[in-house]
C-alpha positions as CSV (number, residue, x, y, z in Angstrom):
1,X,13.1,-5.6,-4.1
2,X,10.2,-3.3,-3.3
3,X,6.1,-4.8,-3.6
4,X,3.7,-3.1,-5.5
5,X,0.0,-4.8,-6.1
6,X,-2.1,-4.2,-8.9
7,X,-4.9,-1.9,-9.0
8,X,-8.6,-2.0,-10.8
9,X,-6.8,1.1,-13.2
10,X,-4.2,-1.6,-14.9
11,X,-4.7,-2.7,-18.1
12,X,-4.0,-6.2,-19.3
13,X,0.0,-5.6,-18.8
14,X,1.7,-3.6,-16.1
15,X,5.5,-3.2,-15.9
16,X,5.4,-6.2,-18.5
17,X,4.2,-8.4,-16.4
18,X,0.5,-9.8,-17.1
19,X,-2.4,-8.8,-15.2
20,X,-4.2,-11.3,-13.3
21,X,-6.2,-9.4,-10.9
22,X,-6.7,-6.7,-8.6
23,X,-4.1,-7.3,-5.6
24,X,-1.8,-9.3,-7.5
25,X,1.4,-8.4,-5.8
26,X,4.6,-8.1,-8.3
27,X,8.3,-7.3,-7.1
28,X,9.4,-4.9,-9.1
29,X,12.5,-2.1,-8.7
30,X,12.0,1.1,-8.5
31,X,12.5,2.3,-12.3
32,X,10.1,-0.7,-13.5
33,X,7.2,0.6,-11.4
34,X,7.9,4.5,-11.8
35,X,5.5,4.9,-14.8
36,X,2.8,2.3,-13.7
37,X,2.7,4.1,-10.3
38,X,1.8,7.9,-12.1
39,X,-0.6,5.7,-14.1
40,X,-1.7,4.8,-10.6
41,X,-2.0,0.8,-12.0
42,X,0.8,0.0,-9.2
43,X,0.3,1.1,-5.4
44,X,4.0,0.4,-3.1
45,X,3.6,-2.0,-0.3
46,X,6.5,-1.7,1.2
47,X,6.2,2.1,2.5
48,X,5.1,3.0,5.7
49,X,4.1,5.5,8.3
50,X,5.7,4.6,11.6
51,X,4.3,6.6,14.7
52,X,7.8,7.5,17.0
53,X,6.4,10.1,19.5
54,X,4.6,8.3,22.4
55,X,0.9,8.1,22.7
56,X,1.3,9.5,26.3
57,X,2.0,12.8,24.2
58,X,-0.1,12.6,21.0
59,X,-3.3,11.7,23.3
60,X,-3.1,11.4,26.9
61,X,-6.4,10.1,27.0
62,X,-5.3,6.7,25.2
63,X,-2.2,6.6,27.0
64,X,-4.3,5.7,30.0
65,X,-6.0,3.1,28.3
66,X,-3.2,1.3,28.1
67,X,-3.3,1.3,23.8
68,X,-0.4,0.7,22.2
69,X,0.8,2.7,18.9
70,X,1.2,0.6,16.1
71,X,2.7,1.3,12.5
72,X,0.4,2.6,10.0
73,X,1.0,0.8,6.1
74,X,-0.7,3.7,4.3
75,X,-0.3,1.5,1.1
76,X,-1.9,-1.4,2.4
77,X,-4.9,0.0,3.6
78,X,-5.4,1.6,0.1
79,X,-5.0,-1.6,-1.7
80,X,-7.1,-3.5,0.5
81,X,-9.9,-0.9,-0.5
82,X,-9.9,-1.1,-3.9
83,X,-12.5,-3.7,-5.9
84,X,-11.3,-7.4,-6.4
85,X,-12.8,-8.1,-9.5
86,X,-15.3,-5.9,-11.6
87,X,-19.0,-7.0,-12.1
C-alpha cells in the first residue's frame, strides 16, 4: 500500500487514524488518503521523480565531474520541511 506522512495542517484524526505528530507515516490506499491529501493533512511518499536522460546531456559540465544522477522523492523533501511539533 502507498505511504503518506502527516502534515502540521491535520487535525487530531486523518483518514481515521489518530494524529500523533507531524511525519507520522500511515499506509493508507489510495481512496482513504484522497480527501486528506486536497486537505493537504497527507503528503504521498511513495511518488517520485526519476531523472532517465543522462547528465552528459542535461549538463555537460557535470558530466565531467564525474556526478552521478540520482532519483529525486519530490514528496520527501516536502515532508522533511515542514515543522515537527508547533511551539
Amino acid at each position: 500500500m502507498p505511504r503518506y506522512a502527516i502534515t502540521e495542517k491535520a487535525g487530531r484524526f486523518v483518514a481515521g487514524h489518530r494524529n500523533i505528530g507531524v511525519g507520522m507515516v500511515l499506509e493508507l490506499t489510495e481512496k482513504q488518503a484522497e480527501h486528506e491529501l486536497r486537505l493537504g493533512s497527507l503528503v504521498a511518499l511513495d511518488t517520485s521523480i526519476v531523472i532517465t536522460e543522462p547528465i552528459a546531456q542535461m549538463q555537460p559540465e557535470m558530466a565531467q565531474k564525474g556526478e552521478q544522477s540520482q532519483p529525486i522523492d519530490v514528496a520527501v523533501e516536502a515532508a522533511r520541511k515542514t515543522r515537527r511539533g508547533k511551539p
